[in-house]
C-alpha positions, 0 to 999 in steps of 0.5 A, spaced: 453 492 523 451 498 524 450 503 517 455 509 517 453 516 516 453 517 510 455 523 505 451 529 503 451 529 496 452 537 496 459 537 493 461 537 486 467 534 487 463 526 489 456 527 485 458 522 481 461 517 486 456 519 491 450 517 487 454 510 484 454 508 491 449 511 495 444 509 489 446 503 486 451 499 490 447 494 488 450 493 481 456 491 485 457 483 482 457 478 486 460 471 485 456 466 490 449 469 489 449 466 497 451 458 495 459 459 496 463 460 503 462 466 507 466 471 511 464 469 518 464 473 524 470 473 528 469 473 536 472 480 539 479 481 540 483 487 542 490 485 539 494 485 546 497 481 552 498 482 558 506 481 557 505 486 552 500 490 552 497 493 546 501 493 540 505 500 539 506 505 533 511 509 535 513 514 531 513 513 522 517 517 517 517 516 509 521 520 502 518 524 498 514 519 493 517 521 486 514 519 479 519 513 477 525 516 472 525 523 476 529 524 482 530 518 484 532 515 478 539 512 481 537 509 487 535 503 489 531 500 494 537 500 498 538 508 499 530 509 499 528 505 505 534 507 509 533 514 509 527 514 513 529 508 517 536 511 520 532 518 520 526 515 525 532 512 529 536 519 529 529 523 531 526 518 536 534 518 540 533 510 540 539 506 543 540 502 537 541 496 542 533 497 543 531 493 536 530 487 535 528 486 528 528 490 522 522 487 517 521 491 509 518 490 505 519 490 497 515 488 490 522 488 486 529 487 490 535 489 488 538 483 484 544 484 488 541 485 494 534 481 496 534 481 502 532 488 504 531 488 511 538 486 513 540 490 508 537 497 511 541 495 518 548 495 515 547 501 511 544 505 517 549 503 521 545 499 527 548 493 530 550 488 525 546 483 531 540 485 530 536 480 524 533 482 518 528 480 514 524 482 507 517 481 505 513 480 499 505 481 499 505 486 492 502 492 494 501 490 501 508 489 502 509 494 508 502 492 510 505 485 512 511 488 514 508 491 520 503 486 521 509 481 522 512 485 527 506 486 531 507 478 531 513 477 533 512 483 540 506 478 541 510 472 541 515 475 546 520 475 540 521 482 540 520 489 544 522 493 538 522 492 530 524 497 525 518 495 519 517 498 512 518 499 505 521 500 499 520 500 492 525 503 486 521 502 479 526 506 476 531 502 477 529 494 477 533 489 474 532 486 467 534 479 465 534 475 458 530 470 456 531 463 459 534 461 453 540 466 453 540 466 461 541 458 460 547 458 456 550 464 460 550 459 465 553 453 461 559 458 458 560 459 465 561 453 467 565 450 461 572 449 462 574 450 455 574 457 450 571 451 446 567 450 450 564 457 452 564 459 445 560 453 444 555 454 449 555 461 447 554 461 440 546 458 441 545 464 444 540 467 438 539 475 437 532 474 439 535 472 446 537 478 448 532 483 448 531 485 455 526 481 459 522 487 464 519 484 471 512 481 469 506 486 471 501 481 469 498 476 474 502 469 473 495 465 473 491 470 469 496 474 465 492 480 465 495 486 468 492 490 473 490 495 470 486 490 465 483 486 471 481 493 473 478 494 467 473 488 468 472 490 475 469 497 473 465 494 467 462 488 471 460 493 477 458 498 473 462 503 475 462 510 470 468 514 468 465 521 471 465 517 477 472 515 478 474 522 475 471 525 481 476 520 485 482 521 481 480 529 482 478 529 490 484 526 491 490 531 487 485 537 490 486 534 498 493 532 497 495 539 494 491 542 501 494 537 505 503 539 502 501 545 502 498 546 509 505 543 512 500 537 513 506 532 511 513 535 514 512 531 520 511 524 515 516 526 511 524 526 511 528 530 506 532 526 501 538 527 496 538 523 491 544 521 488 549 522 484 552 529 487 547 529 494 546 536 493 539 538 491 534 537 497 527 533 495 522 534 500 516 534 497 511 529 493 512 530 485 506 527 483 501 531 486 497 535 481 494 540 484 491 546 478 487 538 476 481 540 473 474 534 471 475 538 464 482 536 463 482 528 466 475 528 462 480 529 455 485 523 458 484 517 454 483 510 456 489 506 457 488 499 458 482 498 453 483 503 448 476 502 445 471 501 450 475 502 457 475 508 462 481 507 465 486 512 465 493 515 466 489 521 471 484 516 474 490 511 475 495 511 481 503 513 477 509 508 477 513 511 483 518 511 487 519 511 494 520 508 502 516 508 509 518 506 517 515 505 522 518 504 529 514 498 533 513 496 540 510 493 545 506 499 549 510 497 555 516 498 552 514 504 549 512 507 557 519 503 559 523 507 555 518 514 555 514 515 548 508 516 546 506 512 541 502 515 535 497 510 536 496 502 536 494 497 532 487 495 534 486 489 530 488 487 522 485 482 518 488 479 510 483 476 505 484 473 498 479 472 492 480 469 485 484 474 481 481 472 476 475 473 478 475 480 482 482 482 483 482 488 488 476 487 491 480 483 497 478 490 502 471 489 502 472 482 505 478 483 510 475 490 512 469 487 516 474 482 518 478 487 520 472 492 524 469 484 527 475 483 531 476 490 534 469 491 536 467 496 532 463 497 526 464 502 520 459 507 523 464 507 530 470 509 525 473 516 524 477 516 518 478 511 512 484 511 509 484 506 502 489 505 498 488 508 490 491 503 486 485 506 481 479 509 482 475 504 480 478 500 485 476 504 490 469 505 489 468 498 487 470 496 494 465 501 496 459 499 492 461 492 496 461 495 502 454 499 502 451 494 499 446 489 502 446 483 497 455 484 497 453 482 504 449 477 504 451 473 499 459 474 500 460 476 507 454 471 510 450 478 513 443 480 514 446 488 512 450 492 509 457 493 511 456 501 510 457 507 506 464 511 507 463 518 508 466 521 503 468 527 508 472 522 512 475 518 506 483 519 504 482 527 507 489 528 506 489 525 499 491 518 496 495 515 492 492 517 486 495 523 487 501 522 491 504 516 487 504 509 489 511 504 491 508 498 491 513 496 497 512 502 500 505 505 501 503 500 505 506 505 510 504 511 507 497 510 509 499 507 517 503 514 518 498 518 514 492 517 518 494 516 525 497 523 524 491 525 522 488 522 527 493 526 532 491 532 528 484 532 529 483 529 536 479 524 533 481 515 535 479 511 530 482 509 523 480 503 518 486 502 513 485 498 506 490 496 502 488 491 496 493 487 493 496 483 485 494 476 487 487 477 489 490 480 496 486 485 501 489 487 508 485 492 513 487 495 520 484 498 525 489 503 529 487 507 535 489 513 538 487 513 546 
C-alpha cells in the first residue's frame, strides 16, 4: 500500500506529534511478533449493486453537542435524537411515506423508552408503519447505524432509512443493588402487607446507594481512560504530544464555528423546560486553549505516573445526529444530490485487555483494501478523539512497518496521515463526544468538507469500548 504524504514538521502546533510518528512509530507494541493471525487482504469491491446503485449519503444534520449537565440537562435521548431527524425530513421535503426504517443508535437508553429508533418515528410524527430499530456498538453506535441501513438497501429491503444517534449522559438512569432491586421485585409480587413489608424490610441502607451505569469494561474492569492510560505507556506516547492533539483540535474547531463551517451541519435546538433559548453552537470548544495552560492540567487516570488529562481527553457530552440513506437510484428517482456515498467499511476487534482503542488501525486498512484505494489516495481523515493518545497510537500503528508486518500480515506500512488532512475541522476533543451520536458527527463532517473543498476521497475511523474499531470510505463523484 502506497505511503501517504507526509506532514512537514514546520508547525508548532504538531512538532511533537509529528516526530512521535514520523521518527518513532516503531515504538507502537505489537501483540503477535508475526506468530498470530493477521488482517488479510480482501478483494476490491465497491459497495453497490446493479439494483441499487451505490449506497447514498443524502443529506446528515446534528444538535449542537453540549457538555453533559448544560443545556441539555433535562433532555433525554428521546428529544435530542428527534431534533435532527424531523429537522432533515423538513428541510429535504421528503414525503415521509419514502422511509422505509429508522436505525439509532445509543450507549445508554432511556429505561422507559429502550428502543430509540422506533421511539424517534412517533415522536416525529412519521408514519407509525415505518419500523424502528436501536443499536449498541459503544462509541461506534452511529457508525453501525448507518452501516446496517446500507445493509438493509443492498438486500433490497429498503430505498430509504433515517439512521443516527443519540446519547443523554445528563440524564441516564440509576439503579440500586441487586439485592434491593430483588426484593422490590418480591414486595411487588407479594399478595399481602405482611408480605410486602416482609420483602422489604431485608433491604439494607447500604442497597440503596445509587448504582450509575458501568464505564468500566465488564471483561477488565478498567475504565477507558485507564486502558487508555496503558496504551500510551506501552506505545511510548508523550504528554507534550497528546497536548499538541488536544490543542490542534479546539483551534481548528474554533476556526471552523466560527467560519460558519457547521451551520449547514447543525440544527438549532431548545432545551427543555421553557423552549425559549436557542442552542446553535458547540460549548465544549475552547478556542483561547493554550499548550502552557493544558500543560498545568493534571492527570486523571493515573494521578502518579499518568498523562492522561481532562484537556487532552474528549468531555462527557450530550447530543444527537441523522442522516437520510438511500440507494443512488432512489436518491436520482426522487432529485437529490447526495453528499456522497459509501464506498467501503470495515469493523475490527482486538482483546480489551490488551490494546483497547487500537481497533482503527486493523479496520482502516480493511476498509481502504475493499475500496481499491490506498492512504495515499485519501483526501481527508476524520478520526474520532476519544484521547489524544487514542489517536496517535493509531497513527503510530498505521505508519509503522513492524505494526504492519507483524499485525496486518504487510510487507510496508499502512502510511503516515498528513496532519494538514487530519480532523481539519476539529474532533471531538473539542467539540465533545455522545458516544451514540458522534459516529454521525464525523460522517456529516467530512463529506461536507469534502463538499467545501471540491475534494472525493474520506477515510472515517471510530474506535470503540470492547475492544471495536469501525473505518469508512465515503466518496463524493
Amino acid at each position: 500500500m502506497a505511503e501517504a504524504k507526509k506532514t512537514a514538521p514546520q508547525s508548532p502546533l504538531w512538532t511533537a506529534a509529528f516526530a512521535e510518528i514520523h521518527e518513532r512509530a516503531d515504538a507502537v507494541r505489537t501483540l503477535t511478533n508475526g506468530t498470530g493471525p493477521a488482517i488479510k487482504p480482501t478483494a476490491k469491491h465497491a459497495l453497490k449493486t446493479a439494483k441499487t446503485g451505490r449506497i447514498a449519503i443524502v443529506d446528515g444534520a446534528r444538535t449542537p453537542f453540549a457538555k453533559s449537565g448544560s443545556h441539555y440537562k433535562q433532555m433525554d435521548v428521546v428529544d435530542l435524537a428527534s431534533i435532527p431527524a424531523a429537522a432533515l425530513v423538513s428541510r429535504m421535503n421528503l414525503d415521509p411515506t419514502e422511509i422505509d426504517q429508522a436505525i439509532f443508535g445509543v450507549v445508554v437508553p432511556a429505561l422507559y423508552a429502550p428502543n430509540l429508533g422506533r421511539e424517534v418515528i412517533l415522536r416525529t410524527a412519521l408514519p407509525r408503519a415505518i419500523e424502528g430499530t436501536t443499536v449498541n456498538l459503544a462509541c461506534a453506535s452511529s457508525n453501525r447505524a448507518i452501516t446496517h441501513g446500507a445493509e438493509a438497501i443492498l438486500a433490497g429491503q429498503a430505498s430509504v432509512v433515517l439512521a443516527g444517534g443519540a446519547e443523554s449522559l445528563s440524564t441516564v438512569p440509576i439503579t440500586y443493588s441487586q439485592n434491593a432491586a430483588k426484593q422490590f421485585m418480591d414486595a411487588n409480587r407479594a399478595k399481602s402487607m405482611a408480605g410486602k413489608v416482609g420483602a422489604l424490610s431485608k433491604i439494607r441502607p447500604g442497597d440503596l446507594v445509587p448504582v450509575a451505569p458501568a464505564i468500566a469494561e465488564y471483561t477488565t474492569g478498567m475504565t477507558m481512560g485507564q486502558s487508555t492510560e496503558k496504551m500510551a505507556k506501552e506505545n511510548a506516547i508523550s504528554r507534550r504530544a497528546q497536548d499538541e492533539i488536544a490543542l490542534l483540535s479546539h483551534h481548528r474547531a474554533a476556526t471552523a464555528s466560527d467560519a460558519g463551517r457547521f451551520d449547514n451541519q447543525i440544527v438549532a435546538a431548545f432545551p427543555e423546560p421553557n423552549y425559549r433559548e436557542a442552542v446553535t453552537r458547540d460549548n465544549g470548544i475552547r478556542p483561547d486553549s493554550s499548550l502552557e495552560q493544558l500543560a498545568k492540567l493534571r492527570p486523571v487516570f493515573d494521578k502518579r505516573y499518568g498523562s492522561l488529562t481532562a484537556g487532552n481527553s474528549s468531555p462527557l457530552t450530550d447530543g444527537a445526529s441523522a442522516v437520510v440513506l438511500m440507494s443512488e437510484k432512489k436518491a436520482k428517482a426522487l432529485g437529490y444530490e447526495p453528499l456522497g456515498f459509501i464506498r467501503s467499511y470495515a469493523y475490527h476487534a482486538v482483546d480489551p485487555g490488551t490494546q483497547l482503542l487500537q481497533g482503527p488501525a486493523y479496520a482502516a486498512p480493511m476498509a481502504l483494501d475493499r475500496a481499491g484505494l490506498s492512504l495515499a489516495d485519501i483526501d481527508l481523515v476524520e478520526m474520532h478523539e476519544a484521547f489524544a493518545a487514542q489517536i496517535l497510537s493509531n497513527m503510530k500503528a498505521l505508519a509503522s512497518k513492524k505494526f504492519a508486518q507483524n499485525e496486518l500480515g504487510r510487507k510496508e506500512a499502512v502510511g503516515e496521515i498528513d496532519f494538514s488532512r487530519f480532523n481539519v475541522n476539529g474532533g471531538s476533543i473539542a467539540i465533545g463526544h455522545p458516544f451514540g451520536a458522534t459516529g454521525g458527527r464525523v460522517t456529516i463532517q467530512v463529506l461536507r468538507e469534502l463538499e467545501r473543498r471540491g475534494e472525493s476521497l474520506g477515510l472515517i475511523t471510530v474506535c470503540a469500548a470492547g475492544g471495536n474499531g469501525f473505518a469508512m470510505v465515503v466518496e463524493r463523484a
